[in-house]
C-alpha positions as CSV (number, residue, x, y, z in Angstrom):
1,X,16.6,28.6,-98.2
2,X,15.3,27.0,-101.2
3,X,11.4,27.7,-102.8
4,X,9.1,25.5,-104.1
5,X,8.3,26.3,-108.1
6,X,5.2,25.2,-108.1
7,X,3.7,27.3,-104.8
8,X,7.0,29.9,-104.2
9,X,7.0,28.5,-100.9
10,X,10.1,27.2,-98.9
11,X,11.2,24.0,-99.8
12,X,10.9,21.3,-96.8
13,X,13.8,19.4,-95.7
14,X,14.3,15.8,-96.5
15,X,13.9,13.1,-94.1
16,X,12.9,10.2,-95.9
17,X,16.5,8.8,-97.5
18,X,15.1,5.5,-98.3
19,X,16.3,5.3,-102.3
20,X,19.3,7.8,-102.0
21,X,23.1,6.4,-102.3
22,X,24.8,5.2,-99.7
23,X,27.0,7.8,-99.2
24,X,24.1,9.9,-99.2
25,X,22.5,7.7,-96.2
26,X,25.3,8.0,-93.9
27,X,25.6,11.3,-93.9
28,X,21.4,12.2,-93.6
29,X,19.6,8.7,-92.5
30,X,17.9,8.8,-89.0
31,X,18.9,12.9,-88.2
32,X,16.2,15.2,-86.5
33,X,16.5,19.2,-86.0
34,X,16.5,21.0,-83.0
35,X,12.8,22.8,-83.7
36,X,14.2,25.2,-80.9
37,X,16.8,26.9,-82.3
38,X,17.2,25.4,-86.1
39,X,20.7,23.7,-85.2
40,X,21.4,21.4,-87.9
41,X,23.6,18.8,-86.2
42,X,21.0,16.5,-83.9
43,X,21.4,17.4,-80.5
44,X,22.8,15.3,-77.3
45,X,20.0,14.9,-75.4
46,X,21.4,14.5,-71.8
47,X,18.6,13.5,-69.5
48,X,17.9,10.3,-68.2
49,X,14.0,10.4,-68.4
50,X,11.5,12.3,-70.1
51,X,8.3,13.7,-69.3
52,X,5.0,12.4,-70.2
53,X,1.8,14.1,-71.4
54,X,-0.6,12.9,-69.5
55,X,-1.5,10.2,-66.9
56,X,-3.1,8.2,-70.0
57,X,0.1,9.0,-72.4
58,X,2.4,7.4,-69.5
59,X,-0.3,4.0,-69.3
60,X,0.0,3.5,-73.0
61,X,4.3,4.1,-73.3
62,X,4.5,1.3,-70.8
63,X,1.6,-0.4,-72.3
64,X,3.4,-0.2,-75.7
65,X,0.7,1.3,-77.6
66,X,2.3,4.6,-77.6
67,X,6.0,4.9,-79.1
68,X,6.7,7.5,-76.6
69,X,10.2,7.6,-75.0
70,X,10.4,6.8,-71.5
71,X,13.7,6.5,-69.6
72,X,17.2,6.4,-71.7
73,X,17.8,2.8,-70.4
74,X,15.6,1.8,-73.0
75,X,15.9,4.5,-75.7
76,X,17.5,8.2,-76.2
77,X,16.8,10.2,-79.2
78,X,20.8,10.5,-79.8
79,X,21.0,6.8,-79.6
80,X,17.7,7.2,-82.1
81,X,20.3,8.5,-84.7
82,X,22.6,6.2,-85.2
83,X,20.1,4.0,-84.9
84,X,18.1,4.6,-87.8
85,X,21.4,5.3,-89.8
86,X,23.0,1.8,-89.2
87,X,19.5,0.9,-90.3
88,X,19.7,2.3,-93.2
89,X,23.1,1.4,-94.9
90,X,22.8,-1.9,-93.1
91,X,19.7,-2.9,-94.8
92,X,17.5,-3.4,-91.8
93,X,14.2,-3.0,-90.0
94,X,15.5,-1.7,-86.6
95,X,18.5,-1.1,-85.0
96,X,19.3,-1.0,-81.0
97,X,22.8,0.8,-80.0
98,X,24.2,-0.4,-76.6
99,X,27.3,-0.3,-74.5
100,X,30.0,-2.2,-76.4
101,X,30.1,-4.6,-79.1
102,X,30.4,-7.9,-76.4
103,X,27.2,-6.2,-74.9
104,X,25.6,-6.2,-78.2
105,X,27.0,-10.1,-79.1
106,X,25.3,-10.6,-75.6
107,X,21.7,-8.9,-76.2
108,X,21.6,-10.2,-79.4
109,X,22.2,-14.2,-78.6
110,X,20.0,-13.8,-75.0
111,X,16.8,-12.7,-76.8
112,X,17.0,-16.3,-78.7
113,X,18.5,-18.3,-76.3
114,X,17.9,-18.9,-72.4
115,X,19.0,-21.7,-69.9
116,X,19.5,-25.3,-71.5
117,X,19.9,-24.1,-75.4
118,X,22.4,-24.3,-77.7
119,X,24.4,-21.9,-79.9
120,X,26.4,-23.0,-82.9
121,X,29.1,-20.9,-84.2
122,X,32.1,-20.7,-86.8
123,X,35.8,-21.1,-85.5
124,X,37.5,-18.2,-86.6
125,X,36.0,-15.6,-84.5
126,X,37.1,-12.8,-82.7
127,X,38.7,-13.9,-78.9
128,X,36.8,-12.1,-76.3
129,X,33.7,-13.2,-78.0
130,X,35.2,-16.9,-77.8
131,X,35.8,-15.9,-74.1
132,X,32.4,-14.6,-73.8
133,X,30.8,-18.0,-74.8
134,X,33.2,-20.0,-73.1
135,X,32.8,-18.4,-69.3
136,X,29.2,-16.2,-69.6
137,X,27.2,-18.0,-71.6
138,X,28.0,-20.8,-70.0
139,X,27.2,-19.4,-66.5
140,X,23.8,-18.3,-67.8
141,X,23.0,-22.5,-68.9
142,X,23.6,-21.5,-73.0
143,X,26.3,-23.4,-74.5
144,X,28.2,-23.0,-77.7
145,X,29.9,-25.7,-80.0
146,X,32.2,-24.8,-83.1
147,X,32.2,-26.0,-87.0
148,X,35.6,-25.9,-88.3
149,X,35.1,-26.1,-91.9
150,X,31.9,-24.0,-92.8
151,X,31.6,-25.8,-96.2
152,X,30.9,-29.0,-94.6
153,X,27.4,-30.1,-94.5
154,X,28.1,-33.3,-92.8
155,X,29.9,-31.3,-89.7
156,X,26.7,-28.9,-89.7
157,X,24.1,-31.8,-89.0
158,X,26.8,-33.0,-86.4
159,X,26.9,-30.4,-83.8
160,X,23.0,-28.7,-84.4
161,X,20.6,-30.1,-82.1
162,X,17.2,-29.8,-81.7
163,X,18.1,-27.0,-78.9
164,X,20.1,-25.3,-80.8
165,X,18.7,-21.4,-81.7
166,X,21.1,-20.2,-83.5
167,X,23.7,-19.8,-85.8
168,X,26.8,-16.7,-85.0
169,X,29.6,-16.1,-87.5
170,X,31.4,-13.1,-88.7
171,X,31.9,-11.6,-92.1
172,X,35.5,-11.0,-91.9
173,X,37.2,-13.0,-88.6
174,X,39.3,-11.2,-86.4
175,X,42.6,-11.7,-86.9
176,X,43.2,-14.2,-89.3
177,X,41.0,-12.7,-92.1
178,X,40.0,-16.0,-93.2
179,X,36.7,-14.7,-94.3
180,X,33.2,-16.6,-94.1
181,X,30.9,-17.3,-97.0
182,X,28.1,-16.2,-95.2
183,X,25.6,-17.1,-98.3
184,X,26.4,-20.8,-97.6
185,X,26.2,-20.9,-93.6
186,X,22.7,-18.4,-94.2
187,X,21.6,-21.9,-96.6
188,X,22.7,-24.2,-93.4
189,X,20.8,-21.7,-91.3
190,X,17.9,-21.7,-93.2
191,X,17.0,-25.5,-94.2
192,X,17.9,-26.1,-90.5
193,X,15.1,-23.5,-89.9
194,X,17.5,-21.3,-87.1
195,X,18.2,-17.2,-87.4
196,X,21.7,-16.5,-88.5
197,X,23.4,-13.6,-86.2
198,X,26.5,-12.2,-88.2
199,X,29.3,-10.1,-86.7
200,X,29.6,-7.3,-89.5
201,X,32.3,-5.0,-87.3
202,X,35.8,-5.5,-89.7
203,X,33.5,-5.6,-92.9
204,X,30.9,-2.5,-92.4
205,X,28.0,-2.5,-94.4
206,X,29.8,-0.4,-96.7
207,X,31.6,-3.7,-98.2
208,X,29.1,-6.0,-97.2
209,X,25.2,-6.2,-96.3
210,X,24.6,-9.6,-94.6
211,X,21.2,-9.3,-95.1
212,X,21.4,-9.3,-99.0
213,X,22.7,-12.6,-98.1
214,X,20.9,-14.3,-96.3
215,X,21.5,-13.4,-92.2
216,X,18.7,-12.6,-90.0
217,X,20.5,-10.4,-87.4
218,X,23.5,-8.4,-87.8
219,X,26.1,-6.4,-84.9
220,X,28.3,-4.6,-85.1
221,X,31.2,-3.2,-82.3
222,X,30.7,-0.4,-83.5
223,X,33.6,1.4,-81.7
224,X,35.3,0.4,-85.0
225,X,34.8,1.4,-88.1
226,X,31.5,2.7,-88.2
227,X,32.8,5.2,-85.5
228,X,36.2,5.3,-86.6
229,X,38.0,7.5,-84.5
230,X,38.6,5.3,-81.5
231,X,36.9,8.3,-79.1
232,X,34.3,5.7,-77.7
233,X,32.7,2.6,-77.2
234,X,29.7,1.5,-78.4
235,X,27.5,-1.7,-80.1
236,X,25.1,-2.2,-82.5
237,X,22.0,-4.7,-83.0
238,X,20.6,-5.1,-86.3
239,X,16.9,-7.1,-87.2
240,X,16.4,-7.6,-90.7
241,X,13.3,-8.3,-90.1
242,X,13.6,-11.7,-92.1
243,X,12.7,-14.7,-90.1
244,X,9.0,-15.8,-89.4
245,X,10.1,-16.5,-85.2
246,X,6.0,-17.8,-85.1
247,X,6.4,-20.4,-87.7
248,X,9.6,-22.1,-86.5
249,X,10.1,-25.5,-85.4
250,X,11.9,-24.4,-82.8
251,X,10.4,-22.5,-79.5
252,X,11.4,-18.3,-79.1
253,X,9.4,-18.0,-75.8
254,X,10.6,-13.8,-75.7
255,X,9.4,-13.3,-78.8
256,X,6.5,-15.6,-79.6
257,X,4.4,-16.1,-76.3
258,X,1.7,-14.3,-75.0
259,X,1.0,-13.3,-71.7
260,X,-2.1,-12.6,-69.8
261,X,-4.3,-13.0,-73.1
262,X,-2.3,-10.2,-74.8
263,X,-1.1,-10.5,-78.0
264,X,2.8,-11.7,-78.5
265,X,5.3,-9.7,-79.3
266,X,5.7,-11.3,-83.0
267,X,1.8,-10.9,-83.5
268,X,2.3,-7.0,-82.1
269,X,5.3,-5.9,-83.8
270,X,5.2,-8.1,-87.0
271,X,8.8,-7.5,-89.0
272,X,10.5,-5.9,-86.0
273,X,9.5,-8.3,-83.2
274,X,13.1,-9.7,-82.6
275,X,14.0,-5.6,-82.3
276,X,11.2,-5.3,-79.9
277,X,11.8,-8.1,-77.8
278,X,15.8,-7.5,-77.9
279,X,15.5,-3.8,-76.8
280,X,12.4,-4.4,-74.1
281,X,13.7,-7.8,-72.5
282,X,17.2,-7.9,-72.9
283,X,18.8,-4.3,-73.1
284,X,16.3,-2.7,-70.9
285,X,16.3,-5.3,-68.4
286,X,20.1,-5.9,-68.1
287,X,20.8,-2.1,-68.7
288,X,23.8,-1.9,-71.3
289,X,22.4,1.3,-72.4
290,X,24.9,3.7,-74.6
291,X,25.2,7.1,-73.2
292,X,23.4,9.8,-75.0
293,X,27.3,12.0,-75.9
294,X,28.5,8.2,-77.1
295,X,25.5,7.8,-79.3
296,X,26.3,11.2,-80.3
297,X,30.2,10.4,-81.6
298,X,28.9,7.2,-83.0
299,X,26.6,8.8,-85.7
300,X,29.2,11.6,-86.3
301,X,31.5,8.8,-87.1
302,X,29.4,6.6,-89.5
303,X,29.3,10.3,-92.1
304,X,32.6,9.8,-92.9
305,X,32.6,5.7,-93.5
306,X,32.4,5.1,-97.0
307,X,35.2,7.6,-97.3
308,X,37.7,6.2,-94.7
309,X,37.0,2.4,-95.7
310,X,38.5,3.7,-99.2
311,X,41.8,4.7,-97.5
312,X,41.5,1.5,-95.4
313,X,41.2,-0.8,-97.8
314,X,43.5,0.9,-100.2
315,X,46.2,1.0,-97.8
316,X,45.9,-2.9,-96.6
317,X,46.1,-3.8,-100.1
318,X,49.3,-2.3,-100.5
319,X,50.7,-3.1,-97.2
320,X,49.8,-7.0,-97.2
321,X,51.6,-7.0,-100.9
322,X,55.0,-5.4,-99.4
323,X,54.9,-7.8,-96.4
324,X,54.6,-10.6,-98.5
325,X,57.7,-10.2,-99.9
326,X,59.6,-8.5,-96.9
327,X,62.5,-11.4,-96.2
328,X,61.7,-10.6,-92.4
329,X,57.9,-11.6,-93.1
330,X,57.6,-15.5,-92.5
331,X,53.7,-15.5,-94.4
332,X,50.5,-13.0,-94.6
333,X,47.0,-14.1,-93.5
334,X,45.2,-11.5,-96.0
335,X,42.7,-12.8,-98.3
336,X,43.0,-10.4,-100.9
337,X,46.7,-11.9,-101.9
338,X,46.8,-14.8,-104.5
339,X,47.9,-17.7,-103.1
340,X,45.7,-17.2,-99.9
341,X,42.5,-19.9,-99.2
342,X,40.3,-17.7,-99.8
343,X,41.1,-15.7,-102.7
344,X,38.5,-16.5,-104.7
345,X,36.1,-16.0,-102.0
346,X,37.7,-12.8,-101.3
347,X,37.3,-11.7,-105.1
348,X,33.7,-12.6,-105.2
349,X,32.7,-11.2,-102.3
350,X,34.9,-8.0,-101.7
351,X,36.6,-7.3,-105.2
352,X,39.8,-8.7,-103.1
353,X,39.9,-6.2,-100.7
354,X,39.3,-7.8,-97.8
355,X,39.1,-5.7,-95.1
356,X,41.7,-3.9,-93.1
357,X,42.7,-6.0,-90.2
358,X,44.4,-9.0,-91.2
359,X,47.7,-10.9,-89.8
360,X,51.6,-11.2,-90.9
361,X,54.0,-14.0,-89.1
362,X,57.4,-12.5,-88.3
363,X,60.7,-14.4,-88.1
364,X,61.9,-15.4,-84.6
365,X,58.8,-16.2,-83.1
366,X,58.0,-14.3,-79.7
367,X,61.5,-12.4,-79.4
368,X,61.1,-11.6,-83.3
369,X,57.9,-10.1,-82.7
370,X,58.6,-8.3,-78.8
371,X,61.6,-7.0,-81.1
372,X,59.7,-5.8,-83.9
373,X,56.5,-4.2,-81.6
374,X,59.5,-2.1,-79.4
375,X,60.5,-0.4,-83.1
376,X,57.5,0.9,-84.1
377,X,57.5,4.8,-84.1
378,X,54.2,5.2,-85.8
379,X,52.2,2.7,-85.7
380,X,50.4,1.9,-82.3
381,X,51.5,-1.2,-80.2
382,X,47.8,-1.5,-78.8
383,X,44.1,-3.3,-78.8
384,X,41.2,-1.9,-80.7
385,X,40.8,-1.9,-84.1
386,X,39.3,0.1,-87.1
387,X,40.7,3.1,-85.9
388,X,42.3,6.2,-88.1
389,X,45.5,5.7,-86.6
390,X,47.2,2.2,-87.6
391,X,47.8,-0.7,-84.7
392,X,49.6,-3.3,-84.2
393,X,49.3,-6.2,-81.2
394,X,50.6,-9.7,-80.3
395,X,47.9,-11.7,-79.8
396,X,49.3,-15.2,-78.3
397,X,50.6,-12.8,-75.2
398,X,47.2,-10.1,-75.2
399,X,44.0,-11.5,-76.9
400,X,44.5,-15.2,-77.2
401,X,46.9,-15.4,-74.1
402,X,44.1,-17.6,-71.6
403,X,43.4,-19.8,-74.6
404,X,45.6,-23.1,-74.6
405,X,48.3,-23.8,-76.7
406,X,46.5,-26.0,-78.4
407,X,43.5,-24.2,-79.6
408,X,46.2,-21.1,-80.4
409,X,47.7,-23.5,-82.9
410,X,44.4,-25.1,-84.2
411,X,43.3,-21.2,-85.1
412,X,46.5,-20.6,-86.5
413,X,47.4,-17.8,-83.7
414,X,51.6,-18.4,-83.7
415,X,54.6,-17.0,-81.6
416,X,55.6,-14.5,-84.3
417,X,51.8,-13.7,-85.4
418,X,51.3,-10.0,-85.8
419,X,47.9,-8.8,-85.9
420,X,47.3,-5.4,-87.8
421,X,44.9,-2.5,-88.0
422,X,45.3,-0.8,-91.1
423,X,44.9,3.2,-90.7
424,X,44.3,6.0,-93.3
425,X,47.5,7.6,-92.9
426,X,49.7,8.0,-95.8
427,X,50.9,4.1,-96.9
428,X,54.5,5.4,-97.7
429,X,54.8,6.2,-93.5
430,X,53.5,3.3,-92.5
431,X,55.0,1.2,-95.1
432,X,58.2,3.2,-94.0
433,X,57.8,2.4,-89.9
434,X,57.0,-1.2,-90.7
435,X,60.0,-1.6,-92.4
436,X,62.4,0.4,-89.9
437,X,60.5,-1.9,-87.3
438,X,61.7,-5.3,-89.1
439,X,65.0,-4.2,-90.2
């Protein structure tokens, strides 16, 4: 216990973190104690409703005038942590934790966009959420077109149409790490007056804040590295608060319509509208809720990020190097080597080190790399990513398999492509395995 100097009394704990480091944050931001028995550590709160005070408490929870929790579906004070702490090192207004990253992708594209729009997105993105706009989105009446080279304007103003609602990228693409200047695609965004959605998962707001850069919504799958230890599943959806949904061109009917003479939900919530409308009409409705013991894991996780993304990133560094000049290794998609596209981008925005999944070709093709994944001994032949433990996959026969040969070769996804997760074990082991493996 500490006391006050200036009235001998005990000291109060902190719980506003707005202003400390971020280090700081993801260890503190969004906790609550247990009044009940002074645990320090938030509880799990394992129920799936909670009771109301009153008759006129329950009217105004559902009228929205009271921020009152009613049913976990919608919102669980575990889920309420990691919340409020991917809020905070993120940059943000409000965050919404769900089931899975593709159920966060989902929620946050469905609250923009309904039946007959239009959703424009970079290339190089990670498969299943290609998959996800290619089969789902499409069922639901949204459809998605592609711009190859992000630093053409002229491609831009080809494919966005007046029913187009938004913009999706990714900081650091899955598994090509052929990373995005998400600065210049925010400019396309805004002059075309359409909220950027950004996929932070590989980057973490640790080396990058998307909002400091122009995006309007970020998510993450944050069963990656903002967990980090590969125990569960979860997502993340991320308002910055940023875009004025009222005074666009364009229509946001969820967001920016009334009904029976009450006020919108834009003219209600102000600077966390699209939050509001995301977690009320989309999450609540379609029910990817995160379970209270998931929430739970997830902001256990995010205390120990800024600390594992330095063994991440130090470790990719150094492996990507070695590979490079392995004569097994046929070439290393890692844009923190010289020599790669975007190097320079890579120094500017991530001091080179650019994250810790990234890609190596091996000699031989398929066999070469069927032969090389049967060797490993430490590293993991399996899917996930931003783990502890290191990974390693094949993705023309797993992630990219029901993609056609030619899109494969147009993304650069090759027979003896090797897609890896860089863990925080020691580099010498791994370093070690991958060697034994292409030997």
């Amino acid at each position: 216990m500490t006391l006050d100097a200036t009235t001998d009394c005990p000291s109060q704990p902190e719980y506003d973190w707005e202003g400390y480091a971020f280090d700081t944050r993801q260890v503190h931001a969004g906790e609550y104690d247990d009044l009940t028995s002074g645990a320090r550590i938030s509880p799990i709160n394992m129920t799936a409703g909670f009771r109301f005070d009153s008759f006129t408490d329950a009217k105004a929870r559902f009228a929205g005038e009271a921020d009152g929790l009613i049913y976990s579906r919608q919102r669980n004070p575990s889920g309420g942590v990691a919340e409020r702490r991917i809020a905070s090192l993120e940059g943000g207004t409000e965050a919404i934790v769900v089931a899975s990253g593709q159920a966060a992708i989902t929620a946050a594209l469905l609250s923009i966009a309904q039946s007959g729009d239009h959703i424009v997105s970079t290339a190089s993105i990670y498969s299943g959420t290609r998959i996800l706009f290619g089969r789902s989105f499409a069922r639901f009446g949204v459809t998605v077109d592609y711009v190859w080279d992000e630093f053409d304007d002229d491609e831009w103003d080809r494919v966005i149409r007046p029913n187009t609602k938004a913009i999706f990228s990714e900081t650091i693409p899955n598994p090509k790490n052929d990373i995005v200047d998400i600065g210049r695609v925010a400019a396309v965004a805004q002059r075309h007056g359409i909220p950027f959605v950004v996929d932070n998962t590989i980057a973490s707001p640790f080396l990058i804040r998307p909002f400091e850069h122009g995006a309007d919504v970020v998510v993450h799958s944050s069963t990656k590295f903002l967990s980090g230890h590969g125990a569960a599943i979860s997502g993340t959806i991320v308002d910055g608060g940023s875009f004025d949904w009222a005074a666009a061109d364009r229509e946001y009917p969820l967001i920016t319509k009334s009904a029976a003479g009450l006020p919108s939900i834009a003219e209600k919530f102000g600077r966390t509208a699209y939050a509001r409308a995301t977690r009320e009409a989309v999450v609540n409705d379609i029910g990817p809720a995160l379970s209270p013991f998931n929430s739970f894991l997830l902001h256990q996780g995010i205390e120990t990020l800024s600390l594992r993304m330095e063994r991440h990133l130090s470790n990719s560094l150094a492996i990507a190097a070695w590979l490079a000049e392995h004569p097994g290794v046929q070439s290393v998609d890692y844009a923190g080597l010289p020599g790669n596209p975007a190097f320079d981008l890579a120094q500017r925005l991530y001091g080179g080190r650019s994250g810790s999944v990234f890609s190596f070709t091996v000699r031989g093709g398929e066999a070469g790399a069927g032969r090389f994944l049967d060797r490993l001994r430490v590293i993991s032949h399996m899917t996930n990513i931003g783990d502890t433990r290191s990974m390693a996959l094949h993705p023309a026969t797993s992630t990219h398999a029901s993609f056609s040969q030619e899109l494969r070769q147009r993304l650069g996804i090759g027979p003896g492509l090797i897609r890896l997760s860089v863990g925080i074990e020691a580099v010498a082991d791994l370093i070690a395995d991958l060697d034994r493996a292409l030997s």
